[in-house]
C-alpha positions as CSV (number, residue, x, y, z in Angstrom):
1,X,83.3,-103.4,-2.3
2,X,85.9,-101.1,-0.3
3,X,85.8,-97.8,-1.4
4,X,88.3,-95.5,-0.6
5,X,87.1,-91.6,-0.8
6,X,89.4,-88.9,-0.9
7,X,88.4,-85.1,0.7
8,X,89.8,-82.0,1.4
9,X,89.1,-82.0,4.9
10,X,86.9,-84.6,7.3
11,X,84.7,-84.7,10.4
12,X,84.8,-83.2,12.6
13,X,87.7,-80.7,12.0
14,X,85.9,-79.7,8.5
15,X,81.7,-80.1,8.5
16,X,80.8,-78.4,5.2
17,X,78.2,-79.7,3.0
18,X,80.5,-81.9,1.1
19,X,82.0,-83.5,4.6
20,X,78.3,-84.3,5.5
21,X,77.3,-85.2,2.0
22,X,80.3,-87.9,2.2
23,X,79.7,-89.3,6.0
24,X,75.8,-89.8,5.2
25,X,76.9,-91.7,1.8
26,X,79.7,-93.5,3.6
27,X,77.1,-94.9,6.0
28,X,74.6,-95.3,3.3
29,X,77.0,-97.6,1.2
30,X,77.6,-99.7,4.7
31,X,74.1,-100.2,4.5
32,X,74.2,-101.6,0.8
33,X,77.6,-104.0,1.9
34,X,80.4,-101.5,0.9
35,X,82.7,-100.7,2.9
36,X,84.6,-97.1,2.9
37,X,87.6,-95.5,4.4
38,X,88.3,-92.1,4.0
39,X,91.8,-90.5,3.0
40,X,91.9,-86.7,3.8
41,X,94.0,-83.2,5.0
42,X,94.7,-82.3,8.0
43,X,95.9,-78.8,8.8
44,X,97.5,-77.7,11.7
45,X,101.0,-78.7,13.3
46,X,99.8,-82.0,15.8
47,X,101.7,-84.1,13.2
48,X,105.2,-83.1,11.1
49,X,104.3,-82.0,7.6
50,X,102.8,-84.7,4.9
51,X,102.8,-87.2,8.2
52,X,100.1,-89.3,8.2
53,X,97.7,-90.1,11.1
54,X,95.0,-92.8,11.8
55,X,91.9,-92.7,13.2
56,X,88.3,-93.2,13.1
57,X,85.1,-91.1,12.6
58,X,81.3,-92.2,13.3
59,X,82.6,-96.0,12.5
60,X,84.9,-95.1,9.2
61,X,88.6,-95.5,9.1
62,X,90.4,-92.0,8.4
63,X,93.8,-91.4,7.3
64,X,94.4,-87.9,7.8
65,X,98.0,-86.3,6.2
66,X,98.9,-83.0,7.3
67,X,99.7,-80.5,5.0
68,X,100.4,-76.9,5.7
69,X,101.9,-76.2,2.5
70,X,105.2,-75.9,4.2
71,X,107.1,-77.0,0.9
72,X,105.0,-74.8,-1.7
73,X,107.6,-73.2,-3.9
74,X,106.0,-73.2,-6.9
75,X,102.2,-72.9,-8.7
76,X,101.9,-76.6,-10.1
77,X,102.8,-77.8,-6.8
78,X,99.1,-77.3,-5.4
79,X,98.1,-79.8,-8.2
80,X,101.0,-82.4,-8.7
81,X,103.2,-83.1,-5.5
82,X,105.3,-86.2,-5.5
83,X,105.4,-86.2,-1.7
84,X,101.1,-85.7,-1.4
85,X,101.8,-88.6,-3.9
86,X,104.1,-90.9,-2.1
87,X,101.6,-90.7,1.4
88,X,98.8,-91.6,-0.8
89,X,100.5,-94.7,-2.0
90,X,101.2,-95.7,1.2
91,X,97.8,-95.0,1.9
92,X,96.7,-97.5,-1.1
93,X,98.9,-100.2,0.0
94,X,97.7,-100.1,3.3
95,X,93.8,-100.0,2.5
96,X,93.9,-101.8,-0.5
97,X,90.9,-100.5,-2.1
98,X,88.7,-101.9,-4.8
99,X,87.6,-98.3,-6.3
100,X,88.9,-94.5,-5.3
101,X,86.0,-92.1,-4.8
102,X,87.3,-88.5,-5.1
103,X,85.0,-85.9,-3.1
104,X,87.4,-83.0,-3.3
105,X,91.4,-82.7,-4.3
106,X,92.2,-79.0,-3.0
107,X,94.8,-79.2,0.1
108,X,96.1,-82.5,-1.5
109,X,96.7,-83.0,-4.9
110,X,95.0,-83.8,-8.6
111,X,98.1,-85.7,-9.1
112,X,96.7,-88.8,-6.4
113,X,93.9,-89.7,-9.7
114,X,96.8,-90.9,-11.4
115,X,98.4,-92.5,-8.9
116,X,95.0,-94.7,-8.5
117,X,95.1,-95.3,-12.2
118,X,98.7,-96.6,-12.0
119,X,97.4,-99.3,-9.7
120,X,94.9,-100.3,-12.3
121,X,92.2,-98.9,-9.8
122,X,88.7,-97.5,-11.1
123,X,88.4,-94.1,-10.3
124,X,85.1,-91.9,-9.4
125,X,84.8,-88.2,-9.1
126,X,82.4,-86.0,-8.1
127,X,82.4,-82.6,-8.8
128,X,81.1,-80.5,-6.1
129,X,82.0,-77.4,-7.2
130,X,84.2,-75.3,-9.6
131,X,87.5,-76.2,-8.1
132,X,89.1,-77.7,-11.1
133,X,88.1,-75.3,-13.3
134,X,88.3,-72.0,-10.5
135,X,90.7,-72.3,-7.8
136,X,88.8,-70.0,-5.7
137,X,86.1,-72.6,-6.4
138,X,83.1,-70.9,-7.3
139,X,83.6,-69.5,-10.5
140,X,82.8,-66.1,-8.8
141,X,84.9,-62.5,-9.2
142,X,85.6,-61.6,-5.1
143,X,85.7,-57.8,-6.1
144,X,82.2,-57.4,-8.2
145,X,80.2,-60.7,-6.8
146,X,79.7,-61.3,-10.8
147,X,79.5,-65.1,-11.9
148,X,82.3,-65.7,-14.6
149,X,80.4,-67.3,-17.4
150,X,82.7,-67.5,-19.5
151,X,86.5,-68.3,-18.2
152,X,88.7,-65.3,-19.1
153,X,92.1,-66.4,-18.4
154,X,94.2,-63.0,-18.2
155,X,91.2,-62.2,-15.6
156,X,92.0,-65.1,-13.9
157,X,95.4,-64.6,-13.6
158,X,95.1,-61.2,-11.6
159,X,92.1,-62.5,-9.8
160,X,94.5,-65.1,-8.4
161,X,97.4,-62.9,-8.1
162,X,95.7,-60.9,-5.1
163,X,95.4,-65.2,-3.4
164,X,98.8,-66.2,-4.2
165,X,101.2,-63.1,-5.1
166,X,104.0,-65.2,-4.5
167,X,103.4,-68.6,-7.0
168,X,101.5,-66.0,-9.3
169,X,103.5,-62.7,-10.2
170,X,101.6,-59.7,-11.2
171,X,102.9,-59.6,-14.6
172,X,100.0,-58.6,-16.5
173,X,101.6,-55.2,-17.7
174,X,102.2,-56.0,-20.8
175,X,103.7,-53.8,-23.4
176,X,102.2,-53.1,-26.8
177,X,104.2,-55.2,-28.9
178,X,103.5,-58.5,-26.6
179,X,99.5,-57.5,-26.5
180,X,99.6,-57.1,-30.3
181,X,100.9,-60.5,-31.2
182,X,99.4,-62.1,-28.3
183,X,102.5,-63.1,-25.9
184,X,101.5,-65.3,-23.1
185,X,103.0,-64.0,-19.7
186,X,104.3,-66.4,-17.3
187,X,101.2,-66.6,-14.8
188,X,99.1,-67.2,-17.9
189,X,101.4,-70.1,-19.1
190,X,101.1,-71.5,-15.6
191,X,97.2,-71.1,-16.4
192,X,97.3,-72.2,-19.5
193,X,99.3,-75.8,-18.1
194,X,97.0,-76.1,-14.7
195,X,93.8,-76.2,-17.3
196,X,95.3,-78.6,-19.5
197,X,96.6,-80.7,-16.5
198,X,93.3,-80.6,-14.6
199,X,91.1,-81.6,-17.6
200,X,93.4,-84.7,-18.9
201,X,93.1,-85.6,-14.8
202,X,89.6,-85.4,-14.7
203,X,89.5,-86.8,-17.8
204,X,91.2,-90.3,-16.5
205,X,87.8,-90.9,-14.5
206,X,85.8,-93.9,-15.1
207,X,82.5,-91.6,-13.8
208,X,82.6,-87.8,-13.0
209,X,79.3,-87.3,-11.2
210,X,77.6,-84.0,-11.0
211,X,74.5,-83.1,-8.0
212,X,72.4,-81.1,-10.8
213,X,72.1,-81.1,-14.4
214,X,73.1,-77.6,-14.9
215,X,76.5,-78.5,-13.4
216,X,77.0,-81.6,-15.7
217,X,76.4,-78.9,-18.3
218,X,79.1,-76.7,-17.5
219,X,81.9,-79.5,-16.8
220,X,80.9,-80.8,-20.2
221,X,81.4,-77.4,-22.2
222,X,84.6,-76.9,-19.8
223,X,85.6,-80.1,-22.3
224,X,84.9,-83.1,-20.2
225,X,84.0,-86.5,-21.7
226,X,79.9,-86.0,-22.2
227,X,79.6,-90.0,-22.0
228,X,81.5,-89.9,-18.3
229,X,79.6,-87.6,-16.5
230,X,76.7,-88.2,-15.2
231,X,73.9,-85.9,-13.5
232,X,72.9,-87.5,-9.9
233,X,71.5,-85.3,-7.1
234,X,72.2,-86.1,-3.3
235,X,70.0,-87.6,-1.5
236,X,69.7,-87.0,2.3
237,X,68.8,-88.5,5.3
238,X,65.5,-87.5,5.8
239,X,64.4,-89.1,9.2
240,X,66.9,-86.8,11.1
241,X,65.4,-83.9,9.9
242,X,61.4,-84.7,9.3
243,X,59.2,-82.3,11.4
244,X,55.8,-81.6,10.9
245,X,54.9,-78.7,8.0
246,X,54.3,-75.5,9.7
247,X,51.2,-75.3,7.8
248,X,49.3,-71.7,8.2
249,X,51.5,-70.4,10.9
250,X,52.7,-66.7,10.6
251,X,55.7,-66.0,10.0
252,X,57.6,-64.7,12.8
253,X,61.7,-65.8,12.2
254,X,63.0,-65.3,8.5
255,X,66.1,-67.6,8.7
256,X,69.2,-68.2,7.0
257,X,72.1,-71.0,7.8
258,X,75.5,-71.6,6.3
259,X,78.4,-69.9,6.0
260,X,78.0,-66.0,5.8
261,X,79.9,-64.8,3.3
262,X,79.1,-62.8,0.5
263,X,78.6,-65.4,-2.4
264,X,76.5,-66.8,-0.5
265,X,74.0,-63.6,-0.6
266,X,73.4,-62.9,3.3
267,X,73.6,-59.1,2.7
268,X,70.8,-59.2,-0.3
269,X,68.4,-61.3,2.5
270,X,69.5,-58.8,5.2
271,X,68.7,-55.7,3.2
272,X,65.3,-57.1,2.3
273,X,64.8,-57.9,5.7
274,X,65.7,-54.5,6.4
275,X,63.1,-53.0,3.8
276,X,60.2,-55.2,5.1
277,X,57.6,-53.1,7.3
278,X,57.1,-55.6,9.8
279,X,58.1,-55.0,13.0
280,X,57.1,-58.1,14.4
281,X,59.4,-60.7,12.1
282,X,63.2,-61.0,13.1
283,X,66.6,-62.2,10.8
284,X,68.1,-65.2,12.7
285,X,71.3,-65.8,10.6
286,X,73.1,-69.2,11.7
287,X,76.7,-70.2,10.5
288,X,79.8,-68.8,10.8
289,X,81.2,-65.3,9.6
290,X,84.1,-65.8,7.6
291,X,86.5,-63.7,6.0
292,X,86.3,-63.4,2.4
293,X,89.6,-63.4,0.7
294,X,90.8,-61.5,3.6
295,X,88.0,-58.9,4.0
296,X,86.6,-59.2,7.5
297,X,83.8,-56.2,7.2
298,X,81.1,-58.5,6.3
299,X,79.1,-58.6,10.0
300,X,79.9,-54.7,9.6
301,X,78.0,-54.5,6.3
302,X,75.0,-57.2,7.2
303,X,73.8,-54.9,10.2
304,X,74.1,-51.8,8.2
305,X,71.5,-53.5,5.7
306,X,69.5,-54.4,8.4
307,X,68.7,-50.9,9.3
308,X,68.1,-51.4,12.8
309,X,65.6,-54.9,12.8
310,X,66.2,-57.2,15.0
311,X,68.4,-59.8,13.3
312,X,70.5,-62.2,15.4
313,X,74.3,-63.4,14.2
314,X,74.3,-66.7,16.3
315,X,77.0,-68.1,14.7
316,X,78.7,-71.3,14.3
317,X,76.3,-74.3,14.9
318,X,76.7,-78.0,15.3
319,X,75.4,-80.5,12.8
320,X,73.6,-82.6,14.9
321,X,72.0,-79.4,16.4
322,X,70.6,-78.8,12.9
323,X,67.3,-80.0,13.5
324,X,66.7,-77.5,16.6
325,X,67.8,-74.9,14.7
326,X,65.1,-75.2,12.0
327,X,62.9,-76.0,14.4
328,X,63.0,-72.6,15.7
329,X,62.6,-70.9,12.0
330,X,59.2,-70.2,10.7
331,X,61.1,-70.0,6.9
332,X,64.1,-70.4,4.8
333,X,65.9,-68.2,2.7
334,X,68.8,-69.4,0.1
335,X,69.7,-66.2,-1.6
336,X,73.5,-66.9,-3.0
337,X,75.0,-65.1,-6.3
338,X,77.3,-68.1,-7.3
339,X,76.5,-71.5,-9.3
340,X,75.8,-73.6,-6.5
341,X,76.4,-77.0,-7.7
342,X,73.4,-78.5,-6.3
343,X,72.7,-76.9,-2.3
344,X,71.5,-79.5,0.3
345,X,70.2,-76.4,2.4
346,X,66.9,-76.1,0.3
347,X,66.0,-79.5,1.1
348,X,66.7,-79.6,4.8
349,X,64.5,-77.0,4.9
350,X,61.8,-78.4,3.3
351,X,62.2,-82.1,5.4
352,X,62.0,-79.8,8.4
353,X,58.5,-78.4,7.3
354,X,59.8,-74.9,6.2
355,X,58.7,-72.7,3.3
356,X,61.8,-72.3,1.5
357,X,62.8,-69.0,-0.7
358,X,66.0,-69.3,-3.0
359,X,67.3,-67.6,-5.6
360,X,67.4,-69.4,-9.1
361,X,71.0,-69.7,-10.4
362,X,72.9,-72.9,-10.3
363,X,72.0,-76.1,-9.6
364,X,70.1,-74.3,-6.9
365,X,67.2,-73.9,-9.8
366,X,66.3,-77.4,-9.5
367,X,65.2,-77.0,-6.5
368,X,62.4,-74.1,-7.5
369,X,61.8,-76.4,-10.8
370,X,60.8,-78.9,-8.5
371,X,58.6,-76.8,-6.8
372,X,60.7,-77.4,-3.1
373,X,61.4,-73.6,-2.9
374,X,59.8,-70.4,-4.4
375,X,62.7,-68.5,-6.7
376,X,63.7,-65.1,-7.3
377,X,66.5,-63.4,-9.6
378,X,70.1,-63.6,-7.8
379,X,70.9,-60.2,-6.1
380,X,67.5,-58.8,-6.6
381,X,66.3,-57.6,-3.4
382,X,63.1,-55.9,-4.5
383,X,62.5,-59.4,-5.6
384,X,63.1,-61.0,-2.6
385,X,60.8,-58.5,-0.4
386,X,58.0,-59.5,-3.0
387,X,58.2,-63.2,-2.4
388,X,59.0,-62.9,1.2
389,X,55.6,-60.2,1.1
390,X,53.6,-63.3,-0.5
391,X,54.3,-65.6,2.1
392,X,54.0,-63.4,5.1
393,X,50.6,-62.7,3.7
394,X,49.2,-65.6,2.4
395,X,48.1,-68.6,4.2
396,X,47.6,-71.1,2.1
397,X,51.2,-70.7,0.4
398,X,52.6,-71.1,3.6
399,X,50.6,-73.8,3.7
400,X,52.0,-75.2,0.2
401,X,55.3,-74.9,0.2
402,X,55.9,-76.2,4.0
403,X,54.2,-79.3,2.7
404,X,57.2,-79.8,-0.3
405,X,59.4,-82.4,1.7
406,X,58.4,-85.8,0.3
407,X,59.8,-84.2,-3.2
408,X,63.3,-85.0,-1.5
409,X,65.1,-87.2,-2.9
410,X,65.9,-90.5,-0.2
411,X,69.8,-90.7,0.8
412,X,69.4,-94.9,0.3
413,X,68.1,-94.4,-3.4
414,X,71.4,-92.0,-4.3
415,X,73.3,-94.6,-2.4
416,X,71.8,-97.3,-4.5
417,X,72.7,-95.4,-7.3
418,X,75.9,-94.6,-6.2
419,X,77.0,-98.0,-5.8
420,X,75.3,-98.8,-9.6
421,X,78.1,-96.3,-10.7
422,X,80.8,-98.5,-9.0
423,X,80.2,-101.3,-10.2
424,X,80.0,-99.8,-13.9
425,X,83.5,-98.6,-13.1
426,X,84.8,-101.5,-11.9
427,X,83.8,-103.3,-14.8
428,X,85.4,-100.5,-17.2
429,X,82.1,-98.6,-17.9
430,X,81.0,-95.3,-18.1
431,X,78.3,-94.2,-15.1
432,X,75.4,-95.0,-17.6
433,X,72.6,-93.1,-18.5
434,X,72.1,-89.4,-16.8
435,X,69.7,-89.5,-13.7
436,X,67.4,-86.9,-12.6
């Protein structure tokens, strides 16, 4: 079969969990006799705007349009754009695929699922994160770090006032007449339309495939067909990243790797690291400091918490330099505030021979249910020091969890499963029964 998957942004200009997720299936599928191509967004100004561009990426064909949201005038135009629209059809005609997998849809457009199902072509989605129902993505307030569990729309709105002032005025004053009988504004009739939109989109899917149960759970209260979507972790390629348990060994290098930002949780494991009395460990953080919604104190506010330890920013890594740089961790710590959907980190670390810590929220709960990583409340730093105080001082739970690995689930057996979902679709079926 020729797949066609469709992503935010590729390899190597974007290398995020989803961008490595989709290479490793893409070469997985070759493996199985499927053939994909990848159809993606390119940012910067090599090309004119919405141009397209060919090339090719670890033996996968990638068309890459550029979009700098040069033509942006309005809200619904970062979901349903006739010109994103027209390059993907070109795209279609020139590829002619046999099923559409959609990885991601921000920087191009919901609107290109349609344009797949007016070619009579079976369409697959999975749902990495919260994008379609958040368009910050992680169903997280950037002010107070809280998870929205439930989706308040007027908060919404001013959430995304502060990201897009100009599509989404500040009209939230409302006088008492309007709050009394319940008058929409305009940002929340944009809100109210961009739901409705995304949902009937989504909704068009053949499959809708989520990495954890506890994200199928909240796409199917969100109002998703139950009978479409389909609970199917990653797997990953563990050969690359097998290394012998560390067994017994002290602890010496409590590590983190990703990107550092604050949903992610670095500055609850850099103030336990800073509260632990051992001056022998160090805090080797590795990934890139971001700005968060424009606020670029974050580095400022991670060595504060560190009170003076030794912990080392190193920053940006490679992916193929992955394995050395777990190699020179003696554990992992995964201590994020939002709903992860699923988070590959935990298992590399426990492929690599790593004790791994994590906090339990998400899809990331799996993960301690499965016994791959030892959990503690999100945020809870006093928590943290306890477990991290466990491990430091007790040898045979080193011992344990380094050895959690084989618990990993293979990249060829979610491949396999992958491509059982494909052919359902092509054949007009839902993705089947729900996988664990």
């Amino acid at each position: 079969m020729r797949i066609l998957h469709v992503i935010s942004g590729y390899l190597p200009q974007d290398s995020g969990g989803t961008q490595l997720h989709l290479r490793d299936l893409a070469h997985a599928l070759g493996r199985l006799g499927h053939e994909s191509q990848v159809f993606t967004r390119l940012a910067g100004d090599e090309f004119e705007h919405l141009e397209l561009s060919h090339s090719e990426w670890e033996g996968v064909a990638v068309t890459r349009m550029t979009n700098n949201f040069a033509d942006v005038s309005d809200f619904t135009m970062l979901f349903a754009h006739e010109g994103i629209d027209a390059r993907f059809r070109e795209c279609l005609e020139a590829v002619q695929p046999e099923l559409v997998h959609f990885h991601h849809v921000t920087c191009v457009a919901t609107s290109m699922i349609s344009v797949a199902k007016e070619r009579g072509l079976p369409v697959v989605m999975t749902l990495h994160d919260y994008w379609t129902q958040c368009p910050r993505g992680q169903r997280i307030h950037p002010d107070t770090l809280e998870v929205c569990e439930s989706l308040d729309r007027r908060r919404c709105a001013s959430c995304l006032h502060q990201m897009w002032p100009h599509l989404l005025p500040d009209d939230g004053q409302q006088g008492f007449w309007a709050r009394l009988f319940g008058q929409s504004t305009a940002s929340l009739r944009k809100l109210a339309w961009w739901e409705e939109y995304m949902r009937a989109e989504l909704s068009r899917c053949e499959a809708l495939i989520a990495p954890s149960r506890f994200h199928r759970e909240r796409f199917v209260e969100w109002g998703l067909p139950a009978d479409r979507c389909v609970a199917l972790p990653h797997g990953l390629p563990k050969a690359e990243l097998l290394a012998e348990p560390r067994g017994e060994a002290p602890i010496r290098k409590i590590g983190f790797i990703g990107s550092v930002i604050p949903s992610k949780g670095v500055h609850v494991l850099a103030e336990a690291f800073g509260r632990l009395d051992r001056p022998d460990l160090s805090l080797e953080i590795h990934g890139e400091i971001l700005d968060f919604h424009g606020d670029d104190s974050y580095r400022q506010e991670l060595e504060r918490l560190a009170d003076g330890k030794p912990m080392h920013l190193h920053g940006r890594y490679e992916n193929r330099k992955l394995p050395e740089v777990l190699a020179g961790l003696d554990c992992l710590v995964i201590p994020s505030l939002w709903w992860e959907s699923f988070c590959l980190t935990a298992r590399e670390g426990a492929i690599a021979g790593l004790p791994v810590v994590a906090s339990c929220i998400g899809g990331i709960t799996d993960a301690v249910t499965e016994g791959i990583a030892l959990g503690f409340e999100p945020g809870d730093v006093a928590g943290l020091v306890a477990v991290l105080t466990r491990l430091l001082d007790e040898p045979e739970l080193r011992d344990r969890m380094s050895r959690q690995g084989a618990r990993v689930r293979e990249l060829d057996d979610a491949a396999a499963r992958t491509a059982d979902i494909y052919d359902r679709a092509g054949r007009g079926q839902g993705p089947g029964a729900e996988l664990l």
